[in-house]
mmCIF file of the N, C-alpha and C atoms, coordinates in Angstrom:
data_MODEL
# 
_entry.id   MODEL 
# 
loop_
_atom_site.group_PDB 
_atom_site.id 
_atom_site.type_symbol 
_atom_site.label_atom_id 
_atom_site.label_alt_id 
_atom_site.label_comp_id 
_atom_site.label_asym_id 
_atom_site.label_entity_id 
_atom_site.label_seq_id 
_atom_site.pdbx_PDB_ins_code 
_atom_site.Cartn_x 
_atom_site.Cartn_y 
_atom_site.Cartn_z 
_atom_site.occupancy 
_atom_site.B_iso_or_equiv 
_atom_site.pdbx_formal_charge 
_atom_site.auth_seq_id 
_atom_site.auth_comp_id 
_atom_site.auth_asym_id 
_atom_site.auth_atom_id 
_atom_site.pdbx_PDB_model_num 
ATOM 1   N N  . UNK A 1 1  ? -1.385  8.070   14.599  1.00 0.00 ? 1  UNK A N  1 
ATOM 2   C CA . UNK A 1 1  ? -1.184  6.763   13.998  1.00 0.00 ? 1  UNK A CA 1 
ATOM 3   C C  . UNK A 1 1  ? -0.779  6.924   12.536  1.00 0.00 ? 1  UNK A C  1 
ATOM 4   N N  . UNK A 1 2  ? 0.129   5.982   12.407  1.00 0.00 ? 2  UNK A N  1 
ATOM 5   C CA . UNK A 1 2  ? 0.467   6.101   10.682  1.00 0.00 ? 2  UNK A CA 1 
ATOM 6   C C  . UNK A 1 2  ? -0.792  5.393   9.595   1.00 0.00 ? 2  UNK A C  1 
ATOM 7   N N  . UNK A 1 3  ? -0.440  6.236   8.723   1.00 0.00 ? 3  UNK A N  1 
ATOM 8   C CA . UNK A 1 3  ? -1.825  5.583   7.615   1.00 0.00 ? 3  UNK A CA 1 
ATOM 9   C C  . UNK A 1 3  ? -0.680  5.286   6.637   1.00 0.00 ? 3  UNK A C  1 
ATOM 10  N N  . UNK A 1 4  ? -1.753  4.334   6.127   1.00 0.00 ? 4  UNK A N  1 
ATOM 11  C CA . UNK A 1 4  ? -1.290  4.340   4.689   1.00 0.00 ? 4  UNK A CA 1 
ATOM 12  C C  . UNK A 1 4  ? -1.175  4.968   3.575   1.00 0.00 ? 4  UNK A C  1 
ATOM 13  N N  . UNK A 1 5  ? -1.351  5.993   3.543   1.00 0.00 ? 5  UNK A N  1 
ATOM 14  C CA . UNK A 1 5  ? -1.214  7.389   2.749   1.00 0.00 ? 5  UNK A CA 1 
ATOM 15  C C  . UNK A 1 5  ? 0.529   8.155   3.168   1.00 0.00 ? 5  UNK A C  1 
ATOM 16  N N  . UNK A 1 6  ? 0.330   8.061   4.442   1.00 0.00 ? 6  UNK A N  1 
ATOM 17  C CA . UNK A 1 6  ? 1.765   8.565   4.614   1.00 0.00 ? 6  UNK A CA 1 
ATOM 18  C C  . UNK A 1 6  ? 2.880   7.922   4.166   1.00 0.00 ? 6  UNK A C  1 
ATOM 19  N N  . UNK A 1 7  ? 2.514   6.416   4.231   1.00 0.00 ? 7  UNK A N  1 
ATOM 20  C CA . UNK A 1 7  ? 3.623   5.216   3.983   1.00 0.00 ? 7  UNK A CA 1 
ATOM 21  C C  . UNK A 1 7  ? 4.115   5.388   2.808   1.00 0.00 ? 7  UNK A C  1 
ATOM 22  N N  . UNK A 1 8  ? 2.816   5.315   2.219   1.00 0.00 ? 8  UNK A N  1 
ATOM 23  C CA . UNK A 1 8  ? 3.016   5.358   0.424   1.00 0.00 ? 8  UNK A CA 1 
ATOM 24  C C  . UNK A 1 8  ? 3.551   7.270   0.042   1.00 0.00 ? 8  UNK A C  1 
ATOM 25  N N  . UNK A 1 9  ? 3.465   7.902   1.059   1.00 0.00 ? 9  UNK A N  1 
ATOM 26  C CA . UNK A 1 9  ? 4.331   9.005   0.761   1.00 0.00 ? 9  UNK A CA 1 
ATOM 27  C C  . UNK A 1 9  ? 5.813   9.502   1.066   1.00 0.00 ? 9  UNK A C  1 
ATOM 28  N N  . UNK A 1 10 ? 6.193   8.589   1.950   1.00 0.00 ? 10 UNK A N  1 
ATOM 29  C CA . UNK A 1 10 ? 7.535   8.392   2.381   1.00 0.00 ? 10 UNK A CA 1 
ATOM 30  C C  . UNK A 1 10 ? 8.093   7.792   0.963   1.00 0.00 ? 10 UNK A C  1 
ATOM 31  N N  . UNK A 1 11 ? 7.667   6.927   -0.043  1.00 0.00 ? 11 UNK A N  1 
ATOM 32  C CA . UNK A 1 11 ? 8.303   6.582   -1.004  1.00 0.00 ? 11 UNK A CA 1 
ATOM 33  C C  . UNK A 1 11 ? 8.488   7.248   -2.595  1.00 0.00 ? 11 UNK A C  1 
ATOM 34  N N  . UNK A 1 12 ? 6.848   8.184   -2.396  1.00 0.00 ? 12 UNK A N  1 
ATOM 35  C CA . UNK A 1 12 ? 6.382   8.792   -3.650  1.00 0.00 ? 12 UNK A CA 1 
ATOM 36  C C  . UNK A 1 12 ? 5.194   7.132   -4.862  1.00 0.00 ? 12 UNK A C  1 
ATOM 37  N N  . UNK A 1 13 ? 5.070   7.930   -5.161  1.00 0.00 ? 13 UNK A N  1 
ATOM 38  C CA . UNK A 1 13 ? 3.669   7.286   -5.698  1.00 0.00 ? 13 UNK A CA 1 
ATOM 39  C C  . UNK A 1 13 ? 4.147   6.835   -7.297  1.00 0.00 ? 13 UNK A C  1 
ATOM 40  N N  . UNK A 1 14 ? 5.530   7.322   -7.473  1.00 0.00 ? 14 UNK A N  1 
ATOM 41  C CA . UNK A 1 14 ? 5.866   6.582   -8.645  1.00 0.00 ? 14 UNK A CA 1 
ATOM 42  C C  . UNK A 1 14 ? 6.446   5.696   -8.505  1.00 0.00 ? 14 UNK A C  1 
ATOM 43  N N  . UNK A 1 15 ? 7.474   5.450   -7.162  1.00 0.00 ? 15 UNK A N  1 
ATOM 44  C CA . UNK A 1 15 ? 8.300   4.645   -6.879  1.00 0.00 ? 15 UNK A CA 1 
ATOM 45  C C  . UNK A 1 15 ? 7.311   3.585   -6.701  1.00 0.00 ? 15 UNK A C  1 
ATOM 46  N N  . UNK A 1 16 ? 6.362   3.440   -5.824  1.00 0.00 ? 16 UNK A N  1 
ATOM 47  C CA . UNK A 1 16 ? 5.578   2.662   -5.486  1.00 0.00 ? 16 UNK A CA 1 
ATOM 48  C C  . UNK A 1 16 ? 5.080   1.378   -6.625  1.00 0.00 ? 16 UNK A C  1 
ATOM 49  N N  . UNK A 1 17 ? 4.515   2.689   -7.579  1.00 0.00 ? 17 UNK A N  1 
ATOM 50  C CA . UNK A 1 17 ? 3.731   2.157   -8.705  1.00 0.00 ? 17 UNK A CA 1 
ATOM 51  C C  . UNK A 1 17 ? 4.914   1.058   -9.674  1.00 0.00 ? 17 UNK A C  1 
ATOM 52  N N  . UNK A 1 18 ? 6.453   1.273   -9.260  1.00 0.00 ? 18 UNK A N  1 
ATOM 53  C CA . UNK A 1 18 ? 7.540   0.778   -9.790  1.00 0.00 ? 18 UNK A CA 1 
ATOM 54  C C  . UNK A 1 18 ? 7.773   -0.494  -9.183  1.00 0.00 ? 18 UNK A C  1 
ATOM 55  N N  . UNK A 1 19 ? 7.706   -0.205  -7.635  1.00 0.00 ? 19 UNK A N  1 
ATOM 56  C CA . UNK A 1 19 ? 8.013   -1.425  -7.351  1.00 0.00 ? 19 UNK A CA 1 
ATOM 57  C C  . UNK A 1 19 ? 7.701   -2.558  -7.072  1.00 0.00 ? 19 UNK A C  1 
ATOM 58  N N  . UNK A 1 20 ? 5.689   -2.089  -7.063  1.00 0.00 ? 20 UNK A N  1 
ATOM 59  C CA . UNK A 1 20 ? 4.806   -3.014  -7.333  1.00 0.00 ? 20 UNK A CA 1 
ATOM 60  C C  . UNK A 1 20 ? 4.674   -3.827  -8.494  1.00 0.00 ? 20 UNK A C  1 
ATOM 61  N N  . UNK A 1 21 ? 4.611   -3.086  -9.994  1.00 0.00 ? 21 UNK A N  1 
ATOM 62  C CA . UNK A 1 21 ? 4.282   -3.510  -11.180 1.00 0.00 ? 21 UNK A CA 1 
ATOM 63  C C  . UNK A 1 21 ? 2.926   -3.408  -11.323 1.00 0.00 ? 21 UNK A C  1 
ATOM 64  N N  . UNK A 1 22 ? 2.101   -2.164  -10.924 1.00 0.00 ? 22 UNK A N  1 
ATOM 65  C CA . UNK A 1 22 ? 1.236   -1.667  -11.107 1.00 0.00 ? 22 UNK A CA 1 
ATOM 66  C C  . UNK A 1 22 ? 1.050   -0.463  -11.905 1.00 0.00 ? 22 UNK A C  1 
ATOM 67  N N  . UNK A 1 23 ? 0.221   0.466   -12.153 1.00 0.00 ? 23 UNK A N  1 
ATOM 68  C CA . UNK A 1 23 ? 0.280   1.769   -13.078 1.00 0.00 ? 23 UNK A CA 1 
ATOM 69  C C  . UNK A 1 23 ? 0.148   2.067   -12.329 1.00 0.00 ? 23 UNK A C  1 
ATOM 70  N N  . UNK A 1 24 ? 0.705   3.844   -12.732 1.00 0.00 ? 24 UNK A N  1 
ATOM 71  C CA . UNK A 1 24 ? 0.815   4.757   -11.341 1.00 0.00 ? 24 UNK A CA 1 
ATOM 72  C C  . UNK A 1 24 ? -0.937  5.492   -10.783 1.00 0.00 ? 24 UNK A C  1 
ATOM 73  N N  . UNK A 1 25 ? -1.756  5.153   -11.958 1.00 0.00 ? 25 UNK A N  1 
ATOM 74  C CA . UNK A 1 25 ? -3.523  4.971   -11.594 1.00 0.00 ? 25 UNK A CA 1 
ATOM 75  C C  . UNK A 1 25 ? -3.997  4.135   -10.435 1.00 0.00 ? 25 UNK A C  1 
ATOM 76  N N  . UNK A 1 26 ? -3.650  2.901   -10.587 1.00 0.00 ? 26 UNK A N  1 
ATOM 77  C CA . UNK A 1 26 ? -3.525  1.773   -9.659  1.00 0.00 ? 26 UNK A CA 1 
ATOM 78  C C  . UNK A 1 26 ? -2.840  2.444   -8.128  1.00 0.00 ? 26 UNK A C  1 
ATOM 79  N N  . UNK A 1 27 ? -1.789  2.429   -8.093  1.00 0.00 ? 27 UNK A N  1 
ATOM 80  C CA . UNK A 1 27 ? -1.201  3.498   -7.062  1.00 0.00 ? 27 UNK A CA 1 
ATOM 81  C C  . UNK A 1 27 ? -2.175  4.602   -6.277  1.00 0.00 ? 27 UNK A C  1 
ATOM 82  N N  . UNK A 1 28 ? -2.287  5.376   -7.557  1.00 0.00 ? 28 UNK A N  1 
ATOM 83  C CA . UNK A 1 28 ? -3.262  6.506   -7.074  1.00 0.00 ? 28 UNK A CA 1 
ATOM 84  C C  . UNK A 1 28 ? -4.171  6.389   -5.898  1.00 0.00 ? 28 UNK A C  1 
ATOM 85  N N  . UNK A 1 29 ? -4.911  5.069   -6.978  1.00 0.00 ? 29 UNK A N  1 
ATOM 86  C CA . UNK A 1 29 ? -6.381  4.818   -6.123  1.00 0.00 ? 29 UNK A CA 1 
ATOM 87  C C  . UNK A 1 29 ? -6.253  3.847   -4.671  1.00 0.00 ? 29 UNK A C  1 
ATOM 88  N N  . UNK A 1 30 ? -5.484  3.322   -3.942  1.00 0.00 ? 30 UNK A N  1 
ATOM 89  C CA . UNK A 1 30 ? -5.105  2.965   -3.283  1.00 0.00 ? 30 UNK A CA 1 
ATOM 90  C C  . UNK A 1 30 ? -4.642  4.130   -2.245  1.00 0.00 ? 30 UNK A C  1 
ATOM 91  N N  . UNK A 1 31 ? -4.304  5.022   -2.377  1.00 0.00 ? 31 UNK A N  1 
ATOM 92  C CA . UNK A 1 31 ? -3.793  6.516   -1.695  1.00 0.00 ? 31 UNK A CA 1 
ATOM 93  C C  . UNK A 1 31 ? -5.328  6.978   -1.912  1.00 0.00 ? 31 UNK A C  1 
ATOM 94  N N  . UNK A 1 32 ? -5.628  6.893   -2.789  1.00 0.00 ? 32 UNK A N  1 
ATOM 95  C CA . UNK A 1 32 ? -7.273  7.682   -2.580  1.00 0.00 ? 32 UNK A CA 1 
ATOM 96  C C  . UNK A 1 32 ? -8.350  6.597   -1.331  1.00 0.00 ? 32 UNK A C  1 
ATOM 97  N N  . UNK A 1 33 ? -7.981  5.867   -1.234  1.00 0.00 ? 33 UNK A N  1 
ATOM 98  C CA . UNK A 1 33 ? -9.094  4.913   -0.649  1.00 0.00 ? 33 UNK A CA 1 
ATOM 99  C C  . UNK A 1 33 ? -8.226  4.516   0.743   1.00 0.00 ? 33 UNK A C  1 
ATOM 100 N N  . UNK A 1 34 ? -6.860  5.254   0.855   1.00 0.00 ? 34 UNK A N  1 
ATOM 101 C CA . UNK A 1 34 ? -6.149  4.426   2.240   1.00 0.00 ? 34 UNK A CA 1 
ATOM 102 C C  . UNK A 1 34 ? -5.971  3.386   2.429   1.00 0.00 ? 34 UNK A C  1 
ATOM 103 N N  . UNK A 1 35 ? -6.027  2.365   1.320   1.00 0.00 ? 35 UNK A N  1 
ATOM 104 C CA . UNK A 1 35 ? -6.237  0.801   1.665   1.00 0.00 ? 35 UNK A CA 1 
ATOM 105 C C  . UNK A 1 35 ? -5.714  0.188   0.097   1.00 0.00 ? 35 UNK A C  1 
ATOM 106 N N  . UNK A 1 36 ? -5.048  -0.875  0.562   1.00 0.00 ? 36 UNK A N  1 
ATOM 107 C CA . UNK A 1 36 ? -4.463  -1.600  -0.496  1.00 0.00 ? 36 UNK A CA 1 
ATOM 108 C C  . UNK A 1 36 ? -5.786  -2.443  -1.292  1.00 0.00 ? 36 UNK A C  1 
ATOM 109 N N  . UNK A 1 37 ? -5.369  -3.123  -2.227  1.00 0.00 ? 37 UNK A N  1 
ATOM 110 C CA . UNK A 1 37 ? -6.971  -4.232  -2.774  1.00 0.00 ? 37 UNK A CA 1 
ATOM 111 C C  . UNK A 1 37 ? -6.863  -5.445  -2.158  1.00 0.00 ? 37 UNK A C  1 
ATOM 112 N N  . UNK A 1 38 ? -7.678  -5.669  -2.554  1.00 0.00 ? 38 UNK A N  1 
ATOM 113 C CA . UNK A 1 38 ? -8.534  -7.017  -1.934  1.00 0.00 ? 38 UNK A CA 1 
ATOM 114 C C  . UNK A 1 38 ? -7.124  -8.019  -2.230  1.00 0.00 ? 38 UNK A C  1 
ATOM 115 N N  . UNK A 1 39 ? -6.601  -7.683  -3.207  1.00 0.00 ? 39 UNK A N  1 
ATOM 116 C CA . UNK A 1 39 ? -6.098  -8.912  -3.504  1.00 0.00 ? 39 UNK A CA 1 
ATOM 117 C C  . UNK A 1 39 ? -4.565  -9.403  -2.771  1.00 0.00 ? 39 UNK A C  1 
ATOM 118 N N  . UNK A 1 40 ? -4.698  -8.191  -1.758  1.00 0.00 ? 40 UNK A N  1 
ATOM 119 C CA . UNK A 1 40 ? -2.958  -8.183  -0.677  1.00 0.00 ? 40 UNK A CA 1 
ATOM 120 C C  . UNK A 1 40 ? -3.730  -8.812  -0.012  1.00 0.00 ? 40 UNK A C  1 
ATOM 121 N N  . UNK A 1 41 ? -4.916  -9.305  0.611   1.00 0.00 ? 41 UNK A N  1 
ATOM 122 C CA . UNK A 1 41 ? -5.062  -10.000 1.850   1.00 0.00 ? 41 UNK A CA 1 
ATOM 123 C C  . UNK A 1 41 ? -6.082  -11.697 1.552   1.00 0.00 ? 41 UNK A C  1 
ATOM 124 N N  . UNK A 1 42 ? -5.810  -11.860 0.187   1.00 0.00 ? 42 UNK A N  1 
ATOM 125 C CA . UNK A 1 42 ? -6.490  -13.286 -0.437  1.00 0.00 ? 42 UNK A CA 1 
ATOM 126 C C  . UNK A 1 42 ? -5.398  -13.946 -1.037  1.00 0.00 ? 42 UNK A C  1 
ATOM 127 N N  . UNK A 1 43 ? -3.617  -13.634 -0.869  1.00 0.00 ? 43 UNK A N  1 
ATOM 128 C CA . UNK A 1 43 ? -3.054  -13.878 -1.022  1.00 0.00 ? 43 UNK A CA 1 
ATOM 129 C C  . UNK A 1 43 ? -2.308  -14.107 -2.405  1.00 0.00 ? 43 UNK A C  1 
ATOM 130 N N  . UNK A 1 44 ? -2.615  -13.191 -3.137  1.00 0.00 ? 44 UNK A N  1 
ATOM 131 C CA . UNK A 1 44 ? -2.952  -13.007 -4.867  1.00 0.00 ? 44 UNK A CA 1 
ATOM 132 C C  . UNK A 1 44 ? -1.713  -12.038 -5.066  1.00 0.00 ? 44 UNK A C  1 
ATOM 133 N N  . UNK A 1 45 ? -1.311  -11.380 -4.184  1.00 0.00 ? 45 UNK A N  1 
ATOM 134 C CA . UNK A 1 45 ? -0.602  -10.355 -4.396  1.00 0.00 ? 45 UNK A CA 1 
ATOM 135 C C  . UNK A 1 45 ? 0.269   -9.870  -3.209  1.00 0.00 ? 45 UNK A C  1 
ATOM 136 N N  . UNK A 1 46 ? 1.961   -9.541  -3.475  1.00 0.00 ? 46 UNK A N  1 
ATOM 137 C CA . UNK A 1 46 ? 2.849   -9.091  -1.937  1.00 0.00 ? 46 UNK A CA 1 
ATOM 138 C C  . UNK A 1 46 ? 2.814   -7.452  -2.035  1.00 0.00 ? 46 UNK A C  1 
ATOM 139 N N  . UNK A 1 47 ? 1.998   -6.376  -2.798  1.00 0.00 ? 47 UNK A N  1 
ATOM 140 C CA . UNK A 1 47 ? 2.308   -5.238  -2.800  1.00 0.00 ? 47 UNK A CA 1 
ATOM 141 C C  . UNK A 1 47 ? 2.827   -4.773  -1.274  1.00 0.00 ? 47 UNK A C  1 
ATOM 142 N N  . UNK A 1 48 ? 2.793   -5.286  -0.089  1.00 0.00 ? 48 UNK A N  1 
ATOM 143 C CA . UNK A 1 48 ? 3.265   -4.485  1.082   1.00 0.00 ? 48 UNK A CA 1 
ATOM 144 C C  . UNK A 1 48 ? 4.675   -4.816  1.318   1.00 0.00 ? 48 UNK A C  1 
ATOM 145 N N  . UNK A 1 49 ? 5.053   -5.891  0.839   1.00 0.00 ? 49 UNK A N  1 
ATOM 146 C CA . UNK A 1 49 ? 6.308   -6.531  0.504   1.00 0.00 ? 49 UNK A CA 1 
ATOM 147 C C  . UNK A 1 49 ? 6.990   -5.344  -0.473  1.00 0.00 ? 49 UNK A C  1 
ATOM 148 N N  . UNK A 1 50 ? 6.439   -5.277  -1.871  1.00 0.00 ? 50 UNK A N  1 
ATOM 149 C CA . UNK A 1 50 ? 7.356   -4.175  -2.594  1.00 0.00 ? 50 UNK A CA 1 
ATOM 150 C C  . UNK A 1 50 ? 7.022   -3.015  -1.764  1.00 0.00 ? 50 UNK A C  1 
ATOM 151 N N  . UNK A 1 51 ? 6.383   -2.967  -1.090  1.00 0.00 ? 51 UNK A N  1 
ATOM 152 C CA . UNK A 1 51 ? 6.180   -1.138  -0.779  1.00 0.00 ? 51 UNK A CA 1 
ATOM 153 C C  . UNK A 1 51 ? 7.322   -1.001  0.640   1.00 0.00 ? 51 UNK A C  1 
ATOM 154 N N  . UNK A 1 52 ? 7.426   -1.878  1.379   1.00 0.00 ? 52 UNK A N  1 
ATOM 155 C CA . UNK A 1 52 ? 8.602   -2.208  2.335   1.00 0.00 ? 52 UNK A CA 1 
ATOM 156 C C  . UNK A 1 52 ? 9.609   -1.903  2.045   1.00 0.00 ? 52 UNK A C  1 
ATOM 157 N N  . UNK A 1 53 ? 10.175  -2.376  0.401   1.00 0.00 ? 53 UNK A N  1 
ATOM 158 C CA . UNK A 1 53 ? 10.917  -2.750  0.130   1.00 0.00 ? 53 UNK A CA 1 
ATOM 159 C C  . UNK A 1 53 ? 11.599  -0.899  -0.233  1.00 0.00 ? 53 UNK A C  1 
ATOM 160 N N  . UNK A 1 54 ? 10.440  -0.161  -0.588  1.00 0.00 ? 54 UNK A N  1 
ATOM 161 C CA . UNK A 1 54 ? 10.317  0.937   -1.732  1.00 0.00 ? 54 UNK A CA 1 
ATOM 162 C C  . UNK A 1 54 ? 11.032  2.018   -0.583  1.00 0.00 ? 54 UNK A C  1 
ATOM 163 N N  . UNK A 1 55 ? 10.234  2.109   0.579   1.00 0.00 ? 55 UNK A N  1 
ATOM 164 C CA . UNK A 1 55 ? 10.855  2.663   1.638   1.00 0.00 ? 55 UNK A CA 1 
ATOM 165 C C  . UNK A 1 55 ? 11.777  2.166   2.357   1.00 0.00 ? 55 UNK A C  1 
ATOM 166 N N  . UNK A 1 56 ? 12.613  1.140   1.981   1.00 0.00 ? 56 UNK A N  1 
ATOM 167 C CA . UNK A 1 56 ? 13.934  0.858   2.758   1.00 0.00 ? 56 UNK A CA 1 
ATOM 168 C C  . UNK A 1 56 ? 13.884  0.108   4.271   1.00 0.00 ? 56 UNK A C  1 
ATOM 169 N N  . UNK A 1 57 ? 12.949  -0.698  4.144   1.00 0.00 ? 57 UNK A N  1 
ATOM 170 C CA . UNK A 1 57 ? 12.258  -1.359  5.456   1.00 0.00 ? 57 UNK A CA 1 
ATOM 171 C C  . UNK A 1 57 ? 11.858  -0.817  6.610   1.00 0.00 ? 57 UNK A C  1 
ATOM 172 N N  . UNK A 1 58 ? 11.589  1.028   6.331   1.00 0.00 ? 58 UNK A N  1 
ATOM 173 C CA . UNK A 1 58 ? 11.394  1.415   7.168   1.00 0.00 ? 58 UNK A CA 1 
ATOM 174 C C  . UNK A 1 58 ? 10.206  1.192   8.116   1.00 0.00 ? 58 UNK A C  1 
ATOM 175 N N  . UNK A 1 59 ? 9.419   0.821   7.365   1.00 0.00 ? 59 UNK A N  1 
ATOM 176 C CA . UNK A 1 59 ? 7.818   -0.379  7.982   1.00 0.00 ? 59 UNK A CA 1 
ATOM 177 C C  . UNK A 1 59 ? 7.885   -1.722  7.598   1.00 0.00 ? 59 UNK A C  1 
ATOM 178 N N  . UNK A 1 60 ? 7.688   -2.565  8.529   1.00 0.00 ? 60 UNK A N  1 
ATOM 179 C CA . UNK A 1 60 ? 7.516   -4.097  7.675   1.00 0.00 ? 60 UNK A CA 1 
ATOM 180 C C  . UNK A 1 60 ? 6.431   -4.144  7.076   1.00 0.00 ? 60 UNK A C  1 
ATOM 181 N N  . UNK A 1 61 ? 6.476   -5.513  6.122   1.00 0.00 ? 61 UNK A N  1 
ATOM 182 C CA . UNK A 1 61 ? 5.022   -5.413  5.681   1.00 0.00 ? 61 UNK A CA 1 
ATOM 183 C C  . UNK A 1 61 ? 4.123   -5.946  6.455   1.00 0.00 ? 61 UNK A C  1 
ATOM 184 N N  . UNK A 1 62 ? 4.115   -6.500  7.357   1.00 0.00 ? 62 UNK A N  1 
ATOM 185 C CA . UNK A 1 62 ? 3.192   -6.385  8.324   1.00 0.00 ? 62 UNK A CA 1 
ATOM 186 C C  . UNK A 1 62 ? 2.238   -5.905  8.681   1.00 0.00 ? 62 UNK A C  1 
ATOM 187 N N  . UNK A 1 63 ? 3.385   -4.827  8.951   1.00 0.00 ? 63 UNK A N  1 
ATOM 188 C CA . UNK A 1 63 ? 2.601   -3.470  9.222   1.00 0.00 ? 63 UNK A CA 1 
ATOM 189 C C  . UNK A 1 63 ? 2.016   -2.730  8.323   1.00 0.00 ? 63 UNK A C  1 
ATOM 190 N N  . UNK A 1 64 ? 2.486   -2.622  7.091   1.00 0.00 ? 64 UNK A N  1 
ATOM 191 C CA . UNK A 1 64 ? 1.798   -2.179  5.925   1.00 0.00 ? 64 UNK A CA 1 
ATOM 192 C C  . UNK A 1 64 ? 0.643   -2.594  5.351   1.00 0.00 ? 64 UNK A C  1 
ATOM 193 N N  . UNK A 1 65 ? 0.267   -4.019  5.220   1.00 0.00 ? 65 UNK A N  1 
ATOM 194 C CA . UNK A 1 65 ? -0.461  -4.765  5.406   1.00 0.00 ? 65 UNK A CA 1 
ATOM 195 C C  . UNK A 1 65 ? -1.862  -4.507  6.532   1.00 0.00 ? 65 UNK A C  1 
ATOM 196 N N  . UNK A 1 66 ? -1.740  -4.510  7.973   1.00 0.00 ? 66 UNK A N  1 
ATOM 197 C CA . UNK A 1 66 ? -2.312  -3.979  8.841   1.00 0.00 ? 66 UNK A CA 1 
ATOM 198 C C  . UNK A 1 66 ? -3.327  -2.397  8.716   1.00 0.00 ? 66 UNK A C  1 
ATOM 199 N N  . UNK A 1 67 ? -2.155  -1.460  8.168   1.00 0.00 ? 67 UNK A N  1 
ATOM 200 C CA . UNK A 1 67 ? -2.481  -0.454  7.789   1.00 0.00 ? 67 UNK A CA 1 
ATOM 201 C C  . UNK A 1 67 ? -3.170  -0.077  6.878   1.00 0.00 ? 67 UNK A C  1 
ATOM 202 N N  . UNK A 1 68 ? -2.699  -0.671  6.004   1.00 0.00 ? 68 UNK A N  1 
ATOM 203 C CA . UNK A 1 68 ? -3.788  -0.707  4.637   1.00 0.00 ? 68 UNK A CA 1 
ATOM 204 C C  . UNK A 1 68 ? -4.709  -1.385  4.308   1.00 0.00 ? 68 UNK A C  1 
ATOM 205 N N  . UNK A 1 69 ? -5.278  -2.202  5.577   1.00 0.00 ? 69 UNK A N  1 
ATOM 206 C CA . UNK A 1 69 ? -6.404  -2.920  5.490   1.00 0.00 ? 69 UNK A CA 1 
ATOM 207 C C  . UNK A 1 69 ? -7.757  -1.732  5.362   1.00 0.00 ? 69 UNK A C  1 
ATOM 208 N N  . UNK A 1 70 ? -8.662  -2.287  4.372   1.00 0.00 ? 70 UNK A N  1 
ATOM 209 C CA . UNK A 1 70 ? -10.143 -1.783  3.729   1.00 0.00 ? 70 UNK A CA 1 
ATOM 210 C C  . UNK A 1 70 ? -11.041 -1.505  5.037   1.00 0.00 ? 70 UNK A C  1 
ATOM 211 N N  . UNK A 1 71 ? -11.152 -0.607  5.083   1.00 0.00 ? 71 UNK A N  1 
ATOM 212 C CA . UNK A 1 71 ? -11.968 0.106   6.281   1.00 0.00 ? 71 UNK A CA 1 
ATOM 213 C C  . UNK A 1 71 ? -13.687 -0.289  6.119   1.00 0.00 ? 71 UNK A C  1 
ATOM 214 N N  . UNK A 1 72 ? -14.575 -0.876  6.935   1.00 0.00 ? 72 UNK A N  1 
ATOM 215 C CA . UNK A 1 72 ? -15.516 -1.309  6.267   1.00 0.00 ? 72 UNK A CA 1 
ATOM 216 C C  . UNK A 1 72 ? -16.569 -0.522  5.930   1.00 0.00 ? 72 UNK A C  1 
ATOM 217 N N  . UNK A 1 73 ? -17.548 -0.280  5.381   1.00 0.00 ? 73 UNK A N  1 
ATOM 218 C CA . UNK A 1 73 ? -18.607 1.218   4.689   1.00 0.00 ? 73 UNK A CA 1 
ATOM 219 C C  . UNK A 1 73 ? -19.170 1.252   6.041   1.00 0.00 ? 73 UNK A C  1 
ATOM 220 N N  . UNK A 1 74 ? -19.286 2.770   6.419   1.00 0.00 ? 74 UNK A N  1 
ATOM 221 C CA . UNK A 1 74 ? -20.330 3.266   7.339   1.00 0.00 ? 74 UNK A CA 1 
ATOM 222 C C  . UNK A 1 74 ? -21.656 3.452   6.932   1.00 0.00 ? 74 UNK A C  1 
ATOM 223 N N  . UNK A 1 75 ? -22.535 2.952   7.401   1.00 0.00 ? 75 UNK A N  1 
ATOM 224 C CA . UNK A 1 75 ? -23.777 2.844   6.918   1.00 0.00 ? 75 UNK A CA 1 
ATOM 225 C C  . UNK A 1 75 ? -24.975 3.879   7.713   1.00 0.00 ? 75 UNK A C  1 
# 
């Protein structure tokens, strides 16, 4: 299955951080955690939209979206 780590590596992690309008820290930690923030799915923010966009529509954001949803804590 594709993760979101790979997605965001098909583009590189600067491009990303470019086409979001995020710092490339911001970026980072999102690749560190596999999951976009809170704020792609409260409607605050299209980062799966620029990241779609970053890789050439090779994923919709949809799917990016899907993928990079916050995995919940194992307890």
């Amino acid at each position: 299955m594709t993760s979101l780590v790979h997605i965001l590596d098909l583009a590189g992690m600067p491009k990303v951080a470019e086409y979001c309008g995020v710092s490339l820290r911001a970026a980072y930690k999102w690749r560190k955690a596999n999951a976009l923030p809170r704020t792609e799915y409260t409607g605050e923010t299209n980062y799966a939209n620029a990241i779609s966009e970053a890789i050439n529509g090779q994923f919709s954001s949809d799917f990016i979206r899907e993928v990079g949803r916050p995995k919940p804590a194992e307890t």
